[in-house]
N, C-alpha and C positions, 0 to 999 in steps of 0.2 A: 473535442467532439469527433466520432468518428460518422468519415463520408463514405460516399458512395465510390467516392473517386481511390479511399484509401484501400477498400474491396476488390476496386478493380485491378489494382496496383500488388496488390498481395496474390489474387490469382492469378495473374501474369507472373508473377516470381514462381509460382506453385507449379503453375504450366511449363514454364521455360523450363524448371527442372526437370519436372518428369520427361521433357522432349531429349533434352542432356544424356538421361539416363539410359532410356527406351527406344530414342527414334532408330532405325537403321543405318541413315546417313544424315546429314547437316541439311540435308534438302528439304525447301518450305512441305511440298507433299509428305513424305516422314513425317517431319516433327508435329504436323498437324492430324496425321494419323496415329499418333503415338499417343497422344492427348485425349482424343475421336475414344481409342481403345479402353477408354477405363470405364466406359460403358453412360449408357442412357445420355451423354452428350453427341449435338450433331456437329459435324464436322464443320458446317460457318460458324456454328457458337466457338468449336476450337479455335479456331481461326483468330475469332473474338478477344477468346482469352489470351493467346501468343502475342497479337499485337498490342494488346493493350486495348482494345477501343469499343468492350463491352459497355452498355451505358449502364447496365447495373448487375448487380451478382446476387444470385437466390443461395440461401443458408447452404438447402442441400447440396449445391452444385461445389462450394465451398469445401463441407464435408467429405462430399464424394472425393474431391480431388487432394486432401487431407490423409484419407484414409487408402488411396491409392497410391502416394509417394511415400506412405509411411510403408506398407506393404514391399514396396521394392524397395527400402531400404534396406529392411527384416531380409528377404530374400538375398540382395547384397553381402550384407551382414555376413548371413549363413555358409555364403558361396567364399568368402575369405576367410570364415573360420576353416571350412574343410581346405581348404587350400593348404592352410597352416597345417592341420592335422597328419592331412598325403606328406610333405616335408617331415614332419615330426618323423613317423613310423618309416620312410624312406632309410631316415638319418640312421634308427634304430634300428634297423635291418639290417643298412649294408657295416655298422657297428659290431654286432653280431656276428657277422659273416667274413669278415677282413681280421680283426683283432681283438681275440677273447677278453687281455688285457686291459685295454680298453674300455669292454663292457663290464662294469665292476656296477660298486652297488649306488653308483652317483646315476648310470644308466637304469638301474632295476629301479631307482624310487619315480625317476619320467612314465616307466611304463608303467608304474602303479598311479602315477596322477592321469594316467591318459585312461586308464583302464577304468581308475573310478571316475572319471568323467562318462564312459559310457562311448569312448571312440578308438578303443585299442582293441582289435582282433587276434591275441596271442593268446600265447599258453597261461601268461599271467592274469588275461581281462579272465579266463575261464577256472583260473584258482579260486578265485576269490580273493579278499584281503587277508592277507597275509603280515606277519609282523616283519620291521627291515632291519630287522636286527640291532636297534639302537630303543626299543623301549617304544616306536610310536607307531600306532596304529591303522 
């Protein structure tokens, strides 16, 4: 059977995270405003939830805090793919630019997976797809 006690216990995990995430520093104010910010909660209910000692938890406040750490995950997410992407085309630049050699056609098929992904700013994202000389498309 699910309790009340086990709602409360799940949005305290929910909260503690998003305070992980979010807060500015480890300090109770932060992490209680960090929580406060994901909107339509008040700041003693945050409170509530970080320590654990709400006596019960309403669906939407559940929701709300559901779809707010899934949110800055996505954002997360996104913020380490481009990370990857800067490294990528770094790599490929100074490739380019140091030893022709080098850039052969094991480098020209990266800038065609980055290109057809939609995150390469070269002369090849603006070709088009082009064949790599071995038959694939």
């Amino acid at each position: 059977m699910y309790s009340s006690a086990a709602d409360v216990a799940e949005m305290q995990r929910i909260c503690v995270e998003i305070a992980d995430r979010t807060a500015a520093s480890r300090a109770k104010k932060d992490r209680i405003e960090a929580v406060h910010e994901m909107g339509r909660i008040g700041w003693n209910r945050a409170l509530e939830f970080l320590i654990g000692k709400a006596r019960r938890i309403d669906g939407w406040e559940k929701d709300l805090a559901r779809e707010y750490l899934a949110e800055i995950k996505r954002i997360e997410d996104e913020r380490v793919a481009a990370k990857h992407v800067a490294y990528l085309n770094r790599t490929l630049g100074y490739l380019r630019a140091t030893d022709p050699d080098l850039y052969g056609p094991h480098i020209d098929r990266v800038e065609r997976g980055l290109a057809a992904a939609g995150v390469l700013d070269s002369a090849v994202a603006s070709a088009g797809r082009q064949s790599d000389g071995d038959g694939a498309e």
